[in-house]
C-alpha positions as CSV (number, residue, x, y, z in Angstrom):
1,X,0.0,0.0,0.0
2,X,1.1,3.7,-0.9
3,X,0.3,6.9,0.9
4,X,0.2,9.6,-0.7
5,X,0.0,12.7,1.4
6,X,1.0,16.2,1.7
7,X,4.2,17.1,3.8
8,X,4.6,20.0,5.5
9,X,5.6,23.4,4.0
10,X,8.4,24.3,6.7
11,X,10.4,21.0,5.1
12,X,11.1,22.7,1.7
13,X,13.6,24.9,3.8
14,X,14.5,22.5,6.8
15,X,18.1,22.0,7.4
16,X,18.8,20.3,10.2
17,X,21.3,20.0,13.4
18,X,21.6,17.3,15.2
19,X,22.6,17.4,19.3
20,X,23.5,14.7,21.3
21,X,22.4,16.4,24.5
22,X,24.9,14.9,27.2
23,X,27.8,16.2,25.0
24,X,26.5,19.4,23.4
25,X,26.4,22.1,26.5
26,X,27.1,22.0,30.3
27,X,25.0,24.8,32.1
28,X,25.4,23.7,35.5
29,X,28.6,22.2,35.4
30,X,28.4,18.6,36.7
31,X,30.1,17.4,33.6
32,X,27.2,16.8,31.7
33,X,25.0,18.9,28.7
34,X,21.5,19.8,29.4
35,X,18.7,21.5,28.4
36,X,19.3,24.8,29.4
37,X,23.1,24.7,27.8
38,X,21.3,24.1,24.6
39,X,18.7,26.9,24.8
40,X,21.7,28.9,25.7
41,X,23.3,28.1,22.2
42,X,20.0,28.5,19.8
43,X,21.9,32.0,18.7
44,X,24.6,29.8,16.9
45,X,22.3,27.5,16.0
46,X,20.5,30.0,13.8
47,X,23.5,31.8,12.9
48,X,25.0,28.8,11.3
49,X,22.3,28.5,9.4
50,X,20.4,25.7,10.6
51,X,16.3,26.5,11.4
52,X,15.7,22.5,13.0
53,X,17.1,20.6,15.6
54,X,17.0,16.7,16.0
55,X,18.1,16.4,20.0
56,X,18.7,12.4,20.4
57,X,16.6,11.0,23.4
58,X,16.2,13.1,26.6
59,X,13.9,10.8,28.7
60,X,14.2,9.3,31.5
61,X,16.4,6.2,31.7
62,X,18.7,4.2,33.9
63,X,21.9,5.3,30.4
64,X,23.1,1.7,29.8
65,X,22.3,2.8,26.1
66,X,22.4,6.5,26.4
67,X,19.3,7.2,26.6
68,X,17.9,4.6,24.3
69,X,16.7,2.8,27.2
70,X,13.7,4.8,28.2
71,X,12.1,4.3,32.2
72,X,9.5,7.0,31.3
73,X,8.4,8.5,28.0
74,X,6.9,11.5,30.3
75,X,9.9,12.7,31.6
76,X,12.8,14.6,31.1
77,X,15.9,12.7,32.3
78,X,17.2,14.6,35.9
79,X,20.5,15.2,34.4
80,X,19.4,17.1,31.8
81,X,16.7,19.4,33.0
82,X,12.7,19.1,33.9
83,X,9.6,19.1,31.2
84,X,9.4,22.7,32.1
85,X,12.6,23.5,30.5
86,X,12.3,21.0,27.8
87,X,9.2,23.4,27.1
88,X,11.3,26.9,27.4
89,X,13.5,24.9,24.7
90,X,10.7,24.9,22.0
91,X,9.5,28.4,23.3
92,X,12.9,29.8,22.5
93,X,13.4,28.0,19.5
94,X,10.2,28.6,17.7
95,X,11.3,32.4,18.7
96,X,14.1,32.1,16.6
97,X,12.5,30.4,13.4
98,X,13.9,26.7,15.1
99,X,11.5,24.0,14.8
100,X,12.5,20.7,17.2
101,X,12.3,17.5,16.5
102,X,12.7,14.6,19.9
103,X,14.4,11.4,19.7
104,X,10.7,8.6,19.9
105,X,12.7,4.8,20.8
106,X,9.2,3.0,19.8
107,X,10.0,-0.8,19.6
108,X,11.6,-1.5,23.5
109,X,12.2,0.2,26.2
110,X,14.3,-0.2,29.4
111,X,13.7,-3.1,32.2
112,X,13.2,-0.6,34.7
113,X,10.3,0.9,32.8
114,X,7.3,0.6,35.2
115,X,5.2,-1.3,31.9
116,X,8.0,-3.9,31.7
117,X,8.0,-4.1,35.5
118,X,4.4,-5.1,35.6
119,X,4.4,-7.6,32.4
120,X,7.4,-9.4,34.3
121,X,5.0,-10.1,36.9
122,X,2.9,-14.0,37.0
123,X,-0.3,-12.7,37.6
124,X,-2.0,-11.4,34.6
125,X,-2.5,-7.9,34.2
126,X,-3.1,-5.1,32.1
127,X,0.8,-5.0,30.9
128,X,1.1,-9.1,30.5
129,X,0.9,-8.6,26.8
130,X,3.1,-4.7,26.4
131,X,5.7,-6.8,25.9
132,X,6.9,-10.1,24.0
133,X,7.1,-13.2,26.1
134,X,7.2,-16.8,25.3
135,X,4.5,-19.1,27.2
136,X,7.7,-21.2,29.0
137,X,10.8,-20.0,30.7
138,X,12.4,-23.1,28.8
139,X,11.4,-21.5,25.8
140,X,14.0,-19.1,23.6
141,X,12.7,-19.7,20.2
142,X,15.5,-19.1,17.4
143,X,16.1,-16.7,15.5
144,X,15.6,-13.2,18.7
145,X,17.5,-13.2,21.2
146,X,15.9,-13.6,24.7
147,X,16.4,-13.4,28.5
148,X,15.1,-16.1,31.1
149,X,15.3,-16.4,34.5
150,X,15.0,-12.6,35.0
151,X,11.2,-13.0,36.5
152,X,9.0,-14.8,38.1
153,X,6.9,-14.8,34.9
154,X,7.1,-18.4,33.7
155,X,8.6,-17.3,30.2
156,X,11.5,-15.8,28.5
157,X,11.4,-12.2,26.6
158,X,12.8,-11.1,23.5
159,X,15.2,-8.5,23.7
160,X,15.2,-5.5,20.8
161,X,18.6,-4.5,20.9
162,X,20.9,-4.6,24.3
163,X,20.3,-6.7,27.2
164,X,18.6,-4.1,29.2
165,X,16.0,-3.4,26.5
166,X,13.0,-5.8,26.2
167,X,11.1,-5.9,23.0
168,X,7.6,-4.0,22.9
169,X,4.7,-6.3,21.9
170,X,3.4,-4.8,18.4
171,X,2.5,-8.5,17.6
172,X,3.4,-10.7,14.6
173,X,2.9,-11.0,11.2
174,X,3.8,-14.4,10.6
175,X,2.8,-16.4,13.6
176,X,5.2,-19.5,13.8
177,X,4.4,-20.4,17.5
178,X,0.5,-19.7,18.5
179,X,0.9,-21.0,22.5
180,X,2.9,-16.9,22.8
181,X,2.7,-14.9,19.7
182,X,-0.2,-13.2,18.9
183,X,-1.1,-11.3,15.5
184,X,-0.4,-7.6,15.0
185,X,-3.8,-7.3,14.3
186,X,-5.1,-8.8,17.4
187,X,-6.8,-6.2,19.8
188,X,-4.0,-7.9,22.8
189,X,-1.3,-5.7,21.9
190,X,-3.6,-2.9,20.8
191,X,-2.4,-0.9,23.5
192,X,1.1,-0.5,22.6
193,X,0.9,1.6,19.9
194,X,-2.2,3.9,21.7
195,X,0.0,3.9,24.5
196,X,3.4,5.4,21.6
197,X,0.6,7.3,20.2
198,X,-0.3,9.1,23.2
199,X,3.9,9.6,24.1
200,X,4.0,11.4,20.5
201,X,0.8,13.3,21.6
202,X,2.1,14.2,25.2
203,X,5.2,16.2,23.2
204,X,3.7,17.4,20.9
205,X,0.7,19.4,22.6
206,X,3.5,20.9,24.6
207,X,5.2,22.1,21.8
208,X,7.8,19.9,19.8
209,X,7.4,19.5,16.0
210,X,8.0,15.9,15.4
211,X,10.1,12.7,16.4
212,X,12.9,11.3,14.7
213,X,12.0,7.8,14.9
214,X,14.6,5.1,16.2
215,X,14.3,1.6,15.0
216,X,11.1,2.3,12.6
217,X,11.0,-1.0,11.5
218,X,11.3,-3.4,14.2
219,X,8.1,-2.8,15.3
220,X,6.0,-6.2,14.2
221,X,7.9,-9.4,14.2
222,X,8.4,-11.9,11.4
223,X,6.9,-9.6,9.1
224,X,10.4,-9.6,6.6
225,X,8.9,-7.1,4.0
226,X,7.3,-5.0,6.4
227,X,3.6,-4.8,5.7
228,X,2.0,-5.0,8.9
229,X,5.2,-2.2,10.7
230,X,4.1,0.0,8.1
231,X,0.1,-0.4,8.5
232,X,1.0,0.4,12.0
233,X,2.9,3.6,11.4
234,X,0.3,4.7,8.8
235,X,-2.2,5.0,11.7
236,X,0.2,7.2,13.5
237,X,0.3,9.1,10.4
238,X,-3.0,9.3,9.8
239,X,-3.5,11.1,13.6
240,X,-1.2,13.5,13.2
241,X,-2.7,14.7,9.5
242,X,-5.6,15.4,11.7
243,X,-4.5,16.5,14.5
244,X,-1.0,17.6,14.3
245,X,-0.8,18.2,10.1
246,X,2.8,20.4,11.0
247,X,4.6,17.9,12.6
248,X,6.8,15.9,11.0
249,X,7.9,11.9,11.5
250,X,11.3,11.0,10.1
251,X,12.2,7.5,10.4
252,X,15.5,5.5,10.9
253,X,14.2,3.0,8.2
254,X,17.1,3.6,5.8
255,X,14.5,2.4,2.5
256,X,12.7,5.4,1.7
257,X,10.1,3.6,-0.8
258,X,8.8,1.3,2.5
259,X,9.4,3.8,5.0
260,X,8.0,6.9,3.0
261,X,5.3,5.5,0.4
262,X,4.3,2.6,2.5
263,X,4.4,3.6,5.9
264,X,3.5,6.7,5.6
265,X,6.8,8.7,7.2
266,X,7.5,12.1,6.0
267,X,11.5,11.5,6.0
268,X,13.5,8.7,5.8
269,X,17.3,8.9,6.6
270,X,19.9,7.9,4.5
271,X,22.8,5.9,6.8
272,X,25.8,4.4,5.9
273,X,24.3,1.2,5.0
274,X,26.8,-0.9,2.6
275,X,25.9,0.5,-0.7
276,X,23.6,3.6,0.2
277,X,24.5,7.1,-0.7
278,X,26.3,8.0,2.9
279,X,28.4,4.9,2.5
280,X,29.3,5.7,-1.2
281,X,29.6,9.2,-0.8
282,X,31.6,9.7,2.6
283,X,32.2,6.5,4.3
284,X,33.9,3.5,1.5
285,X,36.7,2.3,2.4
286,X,38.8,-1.1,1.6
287,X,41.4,-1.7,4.5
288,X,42.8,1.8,5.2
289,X,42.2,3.0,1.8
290,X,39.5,5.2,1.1
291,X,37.7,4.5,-1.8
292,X,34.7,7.1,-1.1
293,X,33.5,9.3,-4.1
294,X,34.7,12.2,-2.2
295,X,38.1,10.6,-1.3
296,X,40.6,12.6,-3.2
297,X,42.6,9.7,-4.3
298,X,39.9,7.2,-5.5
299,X,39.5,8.8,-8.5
300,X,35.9,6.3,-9.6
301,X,32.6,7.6,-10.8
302,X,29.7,9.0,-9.0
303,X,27.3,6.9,-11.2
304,X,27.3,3.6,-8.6
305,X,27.1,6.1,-5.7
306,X,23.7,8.2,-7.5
307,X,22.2,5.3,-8.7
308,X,20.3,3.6,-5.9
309,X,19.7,7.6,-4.6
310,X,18.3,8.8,-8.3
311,X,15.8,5.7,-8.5
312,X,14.4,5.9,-4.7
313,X,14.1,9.7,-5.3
314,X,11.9,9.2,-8.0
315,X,10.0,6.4,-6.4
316,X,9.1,8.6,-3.6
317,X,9.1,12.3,-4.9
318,X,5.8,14.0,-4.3
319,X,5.1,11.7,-0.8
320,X,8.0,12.6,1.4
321,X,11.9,13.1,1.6
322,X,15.0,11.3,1.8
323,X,17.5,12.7,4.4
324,X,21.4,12.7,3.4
325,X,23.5,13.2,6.7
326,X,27.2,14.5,7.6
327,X,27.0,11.5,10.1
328,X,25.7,10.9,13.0
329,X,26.1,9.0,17.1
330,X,26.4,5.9,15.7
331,X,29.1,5.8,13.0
332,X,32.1,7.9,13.2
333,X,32.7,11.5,12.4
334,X,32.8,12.5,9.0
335,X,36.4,13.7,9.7
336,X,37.7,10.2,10.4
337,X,36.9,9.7,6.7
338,X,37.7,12.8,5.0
339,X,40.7,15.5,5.5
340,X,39.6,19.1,5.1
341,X,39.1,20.0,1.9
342,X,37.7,16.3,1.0
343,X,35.4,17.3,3.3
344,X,34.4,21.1,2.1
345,X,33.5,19.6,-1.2
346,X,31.7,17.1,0.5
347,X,29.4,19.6,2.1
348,X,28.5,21.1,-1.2
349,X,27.3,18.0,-2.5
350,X,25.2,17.4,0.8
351,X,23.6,20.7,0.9
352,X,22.9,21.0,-2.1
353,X,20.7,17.9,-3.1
354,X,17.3,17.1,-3.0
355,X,15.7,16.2,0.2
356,X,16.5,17.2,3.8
357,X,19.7,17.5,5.3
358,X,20.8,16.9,8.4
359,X,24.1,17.9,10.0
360,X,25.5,16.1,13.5
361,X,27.0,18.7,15.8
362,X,30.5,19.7,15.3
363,X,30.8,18.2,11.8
364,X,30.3,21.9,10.7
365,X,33.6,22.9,12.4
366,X,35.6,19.6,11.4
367,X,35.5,17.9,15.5
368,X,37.7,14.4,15.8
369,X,36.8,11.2,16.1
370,X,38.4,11.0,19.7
371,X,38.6,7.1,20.6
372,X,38.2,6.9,24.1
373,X,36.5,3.8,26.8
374,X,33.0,3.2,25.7
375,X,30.6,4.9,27.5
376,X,26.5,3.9,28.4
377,X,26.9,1.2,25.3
378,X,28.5,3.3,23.1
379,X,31.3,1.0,22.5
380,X,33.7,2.8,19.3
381,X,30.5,5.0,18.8
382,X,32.1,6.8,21.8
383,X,34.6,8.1,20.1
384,X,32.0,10.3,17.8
385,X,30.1,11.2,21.0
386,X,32.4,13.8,22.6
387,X,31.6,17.1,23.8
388,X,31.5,20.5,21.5
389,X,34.3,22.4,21.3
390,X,33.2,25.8,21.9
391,X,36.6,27.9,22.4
392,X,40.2,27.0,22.5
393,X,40.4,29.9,25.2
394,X,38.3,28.6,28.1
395,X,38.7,25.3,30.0
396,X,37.3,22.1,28.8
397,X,37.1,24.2,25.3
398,X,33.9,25.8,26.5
399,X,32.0,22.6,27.0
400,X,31.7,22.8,30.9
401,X,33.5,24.3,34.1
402,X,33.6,20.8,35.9
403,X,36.6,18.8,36.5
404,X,35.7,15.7,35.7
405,X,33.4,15.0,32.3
406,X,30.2,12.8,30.8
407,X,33.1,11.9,28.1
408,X,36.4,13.9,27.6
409,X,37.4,17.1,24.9
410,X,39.3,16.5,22.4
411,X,43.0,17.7,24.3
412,X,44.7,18.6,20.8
413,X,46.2,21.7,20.8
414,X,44.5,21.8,16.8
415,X,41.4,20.9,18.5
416,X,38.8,22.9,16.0
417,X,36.8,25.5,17.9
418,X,33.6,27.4,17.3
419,X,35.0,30.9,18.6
420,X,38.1,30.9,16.3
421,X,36.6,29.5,13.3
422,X,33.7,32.3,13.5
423,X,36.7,34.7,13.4
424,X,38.3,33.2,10.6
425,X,35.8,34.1,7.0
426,X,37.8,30.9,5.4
427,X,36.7,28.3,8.1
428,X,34.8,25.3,7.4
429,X,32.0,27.1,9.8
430,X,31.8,29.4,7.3
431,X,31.5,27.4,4.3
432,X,28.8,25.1,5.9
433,X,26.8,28.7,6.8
434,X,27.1,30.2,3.9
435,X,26.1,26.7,2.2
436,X,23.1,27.0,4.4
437,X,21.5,30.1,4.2
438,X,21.7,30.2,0.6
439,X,20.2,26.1,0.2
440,X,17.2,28.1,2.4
441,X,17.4,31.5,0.1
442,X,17.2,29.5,-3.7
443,X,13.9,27.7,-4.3
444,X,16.1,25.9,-6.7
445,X,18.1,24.1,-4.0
446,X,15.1,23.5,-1.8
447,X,14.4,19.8,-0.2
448,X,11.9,19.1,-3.4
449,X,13.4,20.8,-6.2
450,X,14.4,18.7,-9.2
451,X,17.6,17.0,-10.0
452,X,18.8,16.5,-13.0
453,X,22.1,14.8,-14.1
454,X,24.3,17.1,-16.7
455,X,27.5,15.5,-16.4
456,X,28.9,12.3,-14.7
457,X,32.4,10.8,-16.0
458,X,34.5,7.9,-14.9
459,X,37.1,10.5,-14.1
460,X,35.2,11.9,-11.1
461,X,33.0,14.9,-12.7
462,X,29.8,15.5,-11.4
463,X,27.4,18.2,-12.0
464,X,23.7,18.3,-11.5
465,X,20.8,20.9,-12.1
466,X,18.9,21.7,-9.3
467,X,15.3,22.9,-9.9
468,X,15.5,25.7,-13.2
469,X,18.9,27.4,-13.1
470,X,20.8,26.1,-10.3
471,X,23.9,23.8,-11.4
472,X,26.4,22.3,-9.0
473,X,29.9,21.2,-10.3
474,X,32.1,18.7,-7.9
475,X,35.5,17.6,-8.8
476,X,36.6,15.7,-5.8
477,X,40.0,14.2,-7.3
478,X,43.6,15.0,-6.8
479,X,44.1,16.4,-10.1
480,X,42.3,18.7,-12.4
481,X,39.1,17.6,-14.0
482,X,37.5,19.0,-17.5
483,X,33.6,19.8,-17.1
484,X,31.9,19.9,-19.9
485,X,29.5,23.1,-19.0
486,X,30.8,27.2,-19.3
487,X,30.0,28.2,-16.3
488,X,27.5,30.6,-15.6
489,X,27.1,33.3,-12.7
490,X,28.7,31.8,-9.3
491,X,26.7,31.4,-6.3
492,X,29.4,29.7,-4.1
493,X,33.1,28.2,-5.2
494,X,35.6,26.3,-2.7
495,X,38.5,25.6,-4.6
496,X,39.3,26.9,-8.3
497,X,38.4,27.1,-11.6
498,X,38.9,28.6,-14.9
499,X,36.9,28.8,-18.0
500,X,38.4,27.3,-21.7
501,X,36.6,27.3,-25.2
502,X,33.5,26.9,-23.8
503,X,34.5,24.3,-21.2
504,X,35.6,24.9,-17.6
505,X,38.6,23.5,-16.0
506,X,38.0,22.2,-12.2
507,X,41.2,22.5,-9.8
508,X,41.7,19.6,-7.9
509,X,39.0,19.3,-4.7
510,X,37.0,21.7,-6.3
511,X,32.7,22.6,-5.4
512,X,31.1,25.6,-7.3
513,X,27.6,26.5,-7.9
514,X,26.0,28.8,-10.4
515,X,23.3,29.7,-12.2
516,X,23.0,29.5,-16.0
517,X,19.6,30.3,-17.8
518,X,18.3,29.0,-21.2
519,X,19.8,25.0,-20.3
């Protein structure tokens, strides 16, 4: 089945920022970010061009997966504020032009949440079926993994992800095992999507715009093409069209057609799955070797890295958006992939395609991967997870006052720093904002203008129209590149070029935009 639904204007526009709230801002200085540090940063927020913020989850939870582990949908997490400031946060950013999207963990939660509490217990109850359990404690079924011997509930529960988070009961689609599963479309586990349906109302009646969506598809199990996950996120479409038609779902589904068309999400992110734009684009590599597009010394065609994009970009225009990302908490930084000025082409190409991009915090100033002991399940995802650099001039970089931190600065005397790349009109900061404010400024470049191929060689060239007049030019190599185009008026260049009998030559690690009329 297909939706086909309107998306919100305000998406044309979007370009997002995402914060990982523990690392972004330290207000009070007990080590950790909070709520009120990040109200206290909308100003650069805005001014770097960004007018949406993804914050990754902010609930309560016991952190054995940062966050992903919620206790209580309802609440804030202590260490990072109340609900009332969580509240000031969309105040002040909806002041500002900033829409705010929260971090939804729909398909488990933590064992400590009071539902999974009361499921454990052997007396049936109103909770007995919020999660999954098998009808035997002898039971683990292969194929999930499970826990026994954790209850008195004679019966062992499937597990989602990490130990500590038990699987919500959405049902099954295939039912294997009819003594313990029970059909997604049995009115059992009813419950658990009215009771997700009234977290997403409980936010957004207080003022958030929307839910990035963790996990989208692991909702209903042994459904492998995902019809009955995406019946069930249609109906949380379907409220907020009449209810809440301005907010906005975007899902970690990673399939656009399913996630967008089918279920009925308004975004669907692009990660670095094995053969998906990111991983093409940004993240490739063979041993050490990087064999990205935008790796200088690959030297291969963009044509394996568009293709996949180009068709599900087709498939879904007109329902919803695809969202290419800098990176984000779970892979490294972009940096650990890319030097600097692999990188400033690379943001070009990202801010300037079709969809809606999103940008994880400090990629816009270049931040480290800083390897470092994993931290609340982060494991080598830690390493991409460390607190903004602010200024070189003030302890801890301007994270934090307190002596001891959630996870360490990067201690490099290099270390890249808001406050002295603002100062310096040739920083990456600058490039990102400028890239920014003019993606927002051009209708061209806007999340649902048209793309259209104009030139894509084996030697690395790529240039592609953007909605009438708008063409974007990328020469990523080592080495100069011929493009095939004469250039018209420039709207942004890193790098250098020069024009040649009705060609253009492209200096190595070279991004320009312009317009050209009449093509």
């Amino acid at each position: 089945m297909t939706v086909k639904r309107s998306t919100p204007e305000w998406l044309e526009e979007a370009v997002f920022y995402q914060i990982y709230p523990q690392s972004f801002c330290d207000s009070n200085g007990d080590g950790i970010g909070d709520i009120n540090g990040i109200i206290s940063k909308l100003d650069y927020v805005k001014k770097s061009g960004f007018n949406a913020l993804w914050i990754n989850p902010c609930f309560d939870s016991p952190f054995k997966d940062a966050g992903y582990d919620v206790r209580n949908y309802f609440k804030v997490a202590a260490r990072y504020g109340t609900n009332e400031d969580i509240v000031r946060l969309f105040d002040e950013a909806h002041k500002r032009g900033i829409r705010v999207l929260l971090d939804l963990v729909p398909g488990h939660t933590s064992d400590k949440c009071r539902w999974f509490r009361q499921s454990a217990l052997p007396a049936r109850n109103r909770y007995s079926d919020r999660y999954i359990w098998t009808d035997s404690g002898w039971s683990c079924p292969q194929g999930y993994n499970w826990v026994t011997g954790n209850a008195d509930r004679n019966g062992a529960y499937m597990l989602n992800f990490f130990l500590n988070q038990p699987a919500l009961n959405y049902g099954f689609n295939k039912i294997t095992d009819p003594n313990w599963q029970i059909s997604y479309k049995d009115k059992r586990v009813k419950p658990t999507l009215n009771a997700m349906m009234k977290v997403i109302r409980f936010w957004l009646d207080r003022g958030a715009d929307g839910f990035r969506v963790d996990m989208a598809d692991s909702l209903v199990k042994n459904d492998p093409d995902k019809t009955a996950t995406a019946s069930l996120w249609r109906k949380v479409r379907a409220m907020l069209d009449r209810h809440y038609p301005e907010a906005v779902l975007v899902s970690e589904w990673c399939n656009a057609p399913v996630a967008v068309n089918k279920a009925g999400f308004h975004c669907d992110f692009l990660l670095n799955h094995r053969g998906k734009l990111t991983d093409l684009a940004f993240y490739r590599r063979e041993g050490n070797k990087g064999t990205a597009y935008f790796c200088k010394s690959a030297h291969v065609s963009a044509r394996e890295m568009l293709q996949l994009y180009l068709q599900e970009l087709a498939e879904t225009r007109g329902n919803g958006y695809m969202c290419p990302v800098s990176g984000n908490h779970d892979v490294e930084r972009l940096s650990y992939f890319l030097d600097e000025s692999e990188r400033r082409v690379a943001f070009v190409f990202l801010l300037t395609l079709p969809g809606v991009p999103f940008v994880y915090y400090g990629d816009e100033i270049g931040m480290r991967y800083v390897a470092q002991q994993s931290k609340e399940g982060g494991f080598h995802r830690t390493g991409s997870r460390t607190p903004m650099q602010w200024d070189a001039d003030l302890p801890n970089l301007g994270f934090s006052s307190a002596n001891k931190l959630y996870l360490d600065v990067d201690r490099g005397a290099d270390a890249p720093c808001v406050a002295q790349q603002m100062r310096d009109g040739g920083s990456l900061w600058n490039e990102v904002r400028t890239l920014a404010e003019l993606r927002k400024a051009r209708p061209d470049l806007h999340s649902d203008g048209e793309m259209t191929v104009v030139q894509c060689t084996d030697d690395g060239v790529l240039c592609y129209r953007r909605g009438e007049s708008t063409f974007v030019a990328l020469n990523p190599t080592d080495e100069e590149r011929v493009l095939r185009v004469d250039v018209g008026g420039i709207l942004f260049e890193t790098g250098s070029f020069r024009r040649q009998n009705g060609q253009t030559l492209l200096a190595p690690q070279t991004a320009i935009i312009f317009e050209k009329q009449g093509e």
